[in-house]
C-alpha positions as a Markdown table, in Angstrom:
| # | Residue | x | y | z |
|---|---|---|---|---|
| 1 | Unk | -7.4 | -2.8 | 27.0 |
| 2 | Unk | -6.8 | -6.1 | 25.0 |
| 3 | Unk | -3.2 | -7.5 | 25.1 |
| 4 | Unk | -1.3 | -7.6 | 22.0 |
| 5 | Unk | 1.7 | -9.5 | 23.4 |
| 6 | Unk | 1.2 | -12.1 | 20.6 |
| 7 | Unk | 0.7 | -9.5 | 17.3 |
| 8 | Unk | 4.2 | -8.7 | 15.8 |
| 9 | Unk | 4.5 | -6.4 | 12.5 |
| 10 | Unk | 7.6 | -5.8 | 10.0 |
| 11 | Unk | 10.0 | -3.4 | 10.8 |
| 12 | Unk | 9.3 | -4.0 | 15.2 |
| 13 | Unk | 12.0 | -2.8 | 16.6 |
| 14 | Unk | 13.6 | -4.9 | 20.1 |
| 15 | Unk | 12.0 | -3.9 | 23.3 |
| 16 | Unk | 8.8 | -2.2 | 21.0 |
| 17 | Unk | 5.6 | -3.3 | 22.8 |
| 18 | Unk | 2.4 | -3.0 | 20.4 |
| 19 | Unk | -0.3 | -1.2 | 22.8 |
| 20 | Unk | -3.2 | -0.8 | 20.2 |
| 21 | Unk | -4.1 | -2.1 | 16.8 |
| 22 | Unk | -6.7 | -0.2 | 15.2 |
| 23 | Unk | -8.6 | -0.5 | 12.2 |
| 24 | Unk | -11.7 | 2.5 | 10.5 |
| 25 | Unk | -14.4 | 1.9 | 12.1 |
| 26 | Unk | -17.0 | -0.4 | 10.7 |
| 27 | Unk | -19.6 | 1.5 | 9.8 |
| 28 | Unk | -16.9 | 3.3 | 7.4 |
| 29 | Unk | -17.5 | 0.3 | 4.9 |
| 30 | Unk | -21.0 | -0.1 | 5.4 |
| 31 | Unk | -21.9 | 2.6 | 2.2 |
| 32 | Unk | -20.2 | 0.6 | -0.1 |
| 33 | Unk | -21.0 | -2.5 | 1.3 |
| 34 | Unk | -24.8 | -1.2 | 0.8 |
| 35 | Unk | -23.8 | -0.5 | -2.6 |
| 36 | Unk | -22.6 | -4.5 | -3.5 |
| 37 | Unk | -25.8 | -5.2 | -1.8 |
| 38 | Unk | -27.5 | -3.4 | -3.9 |
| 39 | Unk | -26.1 | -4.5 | -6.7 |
| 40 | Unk | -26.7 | -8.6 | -5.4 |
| 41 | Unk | -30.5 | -7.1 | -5.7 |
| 42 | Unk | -29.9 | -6.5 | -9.3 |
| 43 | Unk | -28.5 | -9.5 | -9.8 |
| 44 | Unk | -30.5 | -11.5 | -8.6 |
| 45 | Unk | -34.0 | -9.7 | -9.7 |
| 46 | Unk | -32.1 | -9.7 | -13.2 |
| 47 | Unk | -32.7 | -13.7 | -12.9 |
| 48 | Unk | -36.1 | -13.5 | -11.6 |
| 49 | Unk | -37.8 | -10.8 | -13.7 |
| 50 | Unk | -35.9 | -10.4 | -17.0 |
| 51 | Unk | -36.7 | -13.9 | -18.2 |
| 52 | Unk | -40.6 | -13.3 | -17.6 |
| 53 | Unk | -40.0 | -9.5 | -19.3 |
| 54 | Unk | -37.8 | -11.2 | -22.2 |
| 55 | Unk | -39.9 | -15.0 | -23.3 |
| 56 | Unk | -36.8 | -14.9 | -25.8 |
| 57 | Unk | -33.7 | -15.2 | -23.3 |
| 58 | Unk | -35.7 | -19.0 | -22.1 |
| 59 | Unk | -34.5 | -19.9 | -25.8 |
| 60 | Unk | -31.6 | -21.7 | -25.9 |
| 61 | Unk | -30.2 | -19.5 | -28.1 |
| 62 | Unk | -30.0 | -16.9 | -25.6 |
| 63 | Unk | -29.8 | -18.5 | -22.7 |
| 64 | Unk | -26.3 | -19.5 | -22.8 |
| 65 | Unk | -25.3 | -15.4 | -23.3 |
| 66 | Unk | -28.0 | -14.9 | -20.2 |
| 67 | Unk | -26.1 | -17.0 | -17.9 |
| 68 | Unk | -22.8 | -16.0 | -19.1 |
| 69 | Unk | -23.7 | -12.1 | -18.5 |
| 70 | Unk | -25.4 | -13.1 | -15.1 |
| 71 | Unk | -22.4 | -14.9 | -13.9 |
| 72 | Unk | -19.9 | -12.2 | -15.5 |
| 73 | Unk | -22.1 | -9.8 | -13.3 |
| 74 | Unk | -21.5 | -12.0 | -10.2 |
| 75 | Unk | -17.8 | -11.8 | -10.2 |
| 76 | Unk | -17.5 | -8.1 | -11.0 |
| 77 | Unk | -19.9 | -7.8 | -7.4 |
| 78 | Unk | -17.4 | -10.6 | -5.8 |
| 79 | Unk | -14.0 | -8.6 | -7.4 |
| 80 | Unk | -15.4 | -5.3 | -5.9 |
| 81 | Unk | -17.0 | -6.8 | -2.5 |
| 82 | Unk | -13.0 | -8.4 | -2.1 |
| 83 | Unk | -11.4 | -4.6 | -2.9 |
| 84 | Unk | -13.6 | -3.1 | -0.4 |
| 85 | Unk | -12.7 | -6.0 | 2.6 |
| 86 | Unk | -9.1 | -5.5 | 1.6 |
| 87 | Unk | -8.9 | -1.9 | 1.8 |
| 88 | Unk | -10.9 | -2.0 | 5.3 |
| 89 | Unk | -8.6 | -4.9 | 6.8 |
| 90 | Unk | -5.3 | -3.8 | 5.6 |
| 91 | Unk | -5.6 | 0.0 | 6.8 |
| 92 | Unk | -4.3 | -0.4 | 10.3 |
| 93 | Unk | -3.1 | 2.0 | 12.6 |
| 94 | Unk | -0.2 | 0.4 | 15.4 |
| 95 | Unk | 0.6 | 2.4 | 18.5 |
| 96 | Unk | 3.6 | 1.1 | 20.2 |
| 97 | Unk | 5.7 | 1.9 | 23.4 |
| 98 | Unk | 8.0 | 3.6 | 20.8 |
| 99 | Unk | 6.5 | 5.0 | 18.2 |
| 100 | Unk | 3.1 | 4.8 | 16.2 |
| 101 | Unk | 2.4 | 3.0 | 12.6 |
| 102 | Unk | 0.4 | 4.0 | 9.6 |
| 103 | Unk | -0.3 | 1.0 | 7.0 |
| 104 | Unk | -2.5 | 2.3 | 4.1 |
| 105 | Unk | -3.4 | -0.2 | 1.7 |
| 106 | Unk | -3.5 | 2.2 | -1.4 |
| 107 | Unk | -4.7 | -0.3 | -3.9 |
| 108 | Unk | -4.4 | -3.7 | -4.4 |
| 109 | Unk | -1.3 | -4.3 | -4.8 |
| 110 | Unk | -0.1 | -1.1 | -3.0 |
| 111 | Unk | 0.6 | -0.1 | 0.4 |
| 112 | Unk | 2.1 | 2.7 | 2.3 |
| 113 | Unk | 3.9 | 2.5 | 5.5 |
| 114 | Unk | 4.7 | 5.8 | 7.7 |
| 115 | Unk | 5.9 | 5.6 | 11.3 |
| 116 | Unk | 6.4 | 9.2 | 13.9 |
| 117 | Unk | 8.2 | 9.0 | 16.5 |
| 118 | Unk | 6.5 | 9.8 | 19.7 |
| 119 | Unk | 9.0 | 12.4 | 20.6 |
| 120 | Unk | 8.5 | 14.1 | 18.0 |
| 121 | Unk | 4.3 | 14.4 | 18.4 |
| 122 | Unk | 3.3 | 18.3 | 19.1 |
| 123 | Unk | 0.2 | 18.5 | 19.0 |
| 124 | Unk | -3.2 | 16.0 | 18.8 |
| 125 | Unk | -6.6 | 16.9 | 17.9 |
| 126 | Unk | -9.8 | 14.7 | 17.7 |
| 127 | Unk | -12.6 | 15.4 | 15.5 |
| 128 | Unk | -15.5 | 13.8 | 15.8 |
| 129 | Unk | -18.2 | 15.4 | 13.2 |
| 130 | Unk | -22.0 | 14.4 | 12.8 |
| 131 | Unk | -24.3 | 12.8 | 14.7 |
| 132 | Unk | -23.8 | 9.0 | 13.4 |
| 133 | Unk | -20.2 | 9.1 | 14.6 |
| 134 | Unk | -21.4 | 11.3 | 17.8 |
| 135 | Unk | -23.6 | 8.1 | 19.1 |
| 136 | Unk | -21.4 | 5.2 | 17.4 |
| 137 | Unk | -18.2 | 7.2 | 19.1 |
| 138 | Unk | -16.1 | 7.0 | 16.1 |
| 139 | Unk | -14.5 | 9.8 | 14.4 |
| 140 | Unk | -10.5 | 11.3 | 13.3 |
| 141 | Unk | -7.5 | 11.9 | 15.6 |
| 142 | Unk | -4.7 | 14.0 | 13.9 |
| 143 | Unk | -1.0 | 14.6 | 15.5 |
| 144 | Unk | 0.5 | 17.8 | 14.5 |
| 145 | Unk | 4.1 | 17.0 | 14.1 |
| 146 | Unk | 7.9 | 19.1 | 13.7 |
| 147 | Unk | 8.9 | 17.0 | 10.8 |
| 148 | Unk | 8.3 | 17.0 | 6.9 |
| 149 | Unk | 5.0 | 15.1 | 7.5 |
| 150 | Unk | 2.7 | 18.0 | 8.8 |
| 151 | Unk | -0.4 | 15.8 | 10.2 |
| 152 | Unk | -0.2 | 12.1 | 10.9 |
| 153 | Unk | -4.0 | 11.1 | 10.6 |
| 154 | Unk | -6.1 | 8.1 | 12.3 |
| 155 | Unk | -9.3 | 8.5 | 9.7 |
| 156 | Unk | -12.7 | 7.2 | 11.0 |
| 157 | Unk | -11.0 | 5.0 | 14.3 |
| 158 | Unk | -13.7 | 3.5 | 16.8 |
| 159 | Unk | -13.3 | 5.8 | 20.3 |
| 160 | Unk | -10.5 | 8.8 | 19.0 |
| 161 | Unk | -10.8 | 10.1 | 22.7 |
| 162 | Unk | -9.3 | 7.0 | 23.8 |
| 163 | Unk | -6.8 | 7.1 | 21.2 |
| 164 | Unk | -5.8 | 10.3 | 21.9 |
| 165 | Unk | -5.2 | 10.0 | 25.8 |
| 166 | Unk | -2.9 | 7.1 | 25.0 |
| 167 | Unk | -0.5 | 9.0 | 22.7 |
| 168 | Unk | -0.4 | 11.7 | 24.6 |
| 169 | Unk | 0.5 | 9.6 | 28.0 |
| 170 | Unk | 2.7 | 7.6 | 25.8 |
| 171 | Unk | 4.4 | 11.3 | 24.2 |
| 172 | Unk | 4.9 | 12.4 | 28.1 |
| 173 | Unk | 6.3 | 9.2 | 29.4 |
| 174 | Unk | 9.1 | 9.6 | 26.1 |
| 175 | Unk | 9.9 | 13.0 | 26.7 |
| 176 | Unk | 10.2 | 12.7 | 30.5 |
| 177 | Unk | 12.3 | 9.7 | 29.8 |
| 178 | Unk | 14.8 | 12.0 | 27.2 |
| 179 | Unk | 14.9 | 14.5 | 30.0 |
| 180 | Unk | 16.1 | 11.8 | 32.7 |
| 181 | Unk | 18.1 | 10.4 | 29.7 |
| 182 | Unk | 19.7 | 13.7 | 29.0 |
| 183 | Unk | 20.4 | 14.8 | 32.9 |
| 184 | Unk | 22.3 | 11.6 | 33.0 |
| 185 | Unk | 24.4 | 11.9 | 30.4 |
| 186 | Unk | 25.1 | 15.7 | 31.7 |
| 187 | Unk | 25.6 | 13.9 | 35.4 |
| 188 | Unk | 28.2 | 11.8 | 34.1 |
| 189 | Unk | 30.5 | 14.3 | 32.2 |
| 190 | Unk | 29.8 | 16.2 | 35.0 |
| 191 | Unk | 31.6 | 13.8 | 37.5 |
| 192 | Unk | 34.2 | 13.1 | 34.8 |
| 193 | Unk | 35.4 | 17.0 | 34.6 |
| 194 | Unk | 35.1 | 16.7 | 38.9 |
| 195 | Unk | 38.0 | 13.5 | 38.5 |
């Protein structure tokens, strides 16, 4: 597993080790990536055959408004090429030592943050649906939890069955760690009634 001793993210709490960064899994993007491609097509056919189709756009009368609409094109494809890379890189999904973190970039200019505790986890499923994400191993891991939040969703992650064993390990080591926590604490008042 890759070490991610240098990553840090807002809001890390002291002692919180980042275990896994995760992002969709690439071939998530690809349809709408296939779209802007398409689109570059049309673009660029739009040079190639609409001035042989249209003698009158070679004018210079109209070729001023041709390039203007071309280029005008080309930043629409470049504005939506950007919103599509920024959605993809700024969803991440952060499992910690302590808890995990959902960043979903909701727009532009508009991001959601949710964190679960890993005590609180009660349940985990992985689906995995299709036979592209069979044979690419990608698919959706959702935590059932106690709280307000009912699932807590990784959408589309590269290896989910992976993902899953390590929140579940993770979710035993914490509880097993609030039971030694807790027969402590009961040890000690324990041994204070006894003096």
């Amino acid at each position: 597993m890759k070490n991610f001793a240098g990553y840090h993210f807002s809001g890390q709490k002291d002692g919180e080790q980042i275990l896994l960064v995760t992002r969709r899994h690439w071939f998530n993007i690809l349809g709408s990536l296939f779209s802007i491609f398409l689109m570059v097509l049309a673009l660029i056919g739009g040079y190639a055959v609409l001035p042989w189709l249209f003698p009158a756009l070679n004018q210079p009368a109209f070729q001023g408004l041709f390039l203007f609409l071309g280029n005008f094109f080309a930043m629409i494809i470049w504005i939506l090429f950007f919103l599509v890379w920024i959605d993809y890189y700024f969803d991440v999904w952060i499992i910690t030592n302590k808890r995990i973190v959902d960043v979903q970039q909701k727009a532009l200019f508009s991001r959601e943050v949710s964190e679960l505790e890993l005590e609180k986890i009660q349940d985990i499923t992985t689906e995995v649906l299709g036979v592209i994400p069979t044979f690419l191993n990608y698919g959706d891991v959702k935590i059932q939890t106690a709280g307000e939040q009912a699932r807590f969703a990784f959408e589309e992650v590269p290896d989910p069955y992976a993902i899953k064993d390590l929140i579940m390990n993770l979710q035993k080591q914490q509880v097993r760690r609030g039971k030694q926590e807790f027969g402590a604490m009961i040890r000690e008042e324990i041994h204070k009634n006894d003096v």
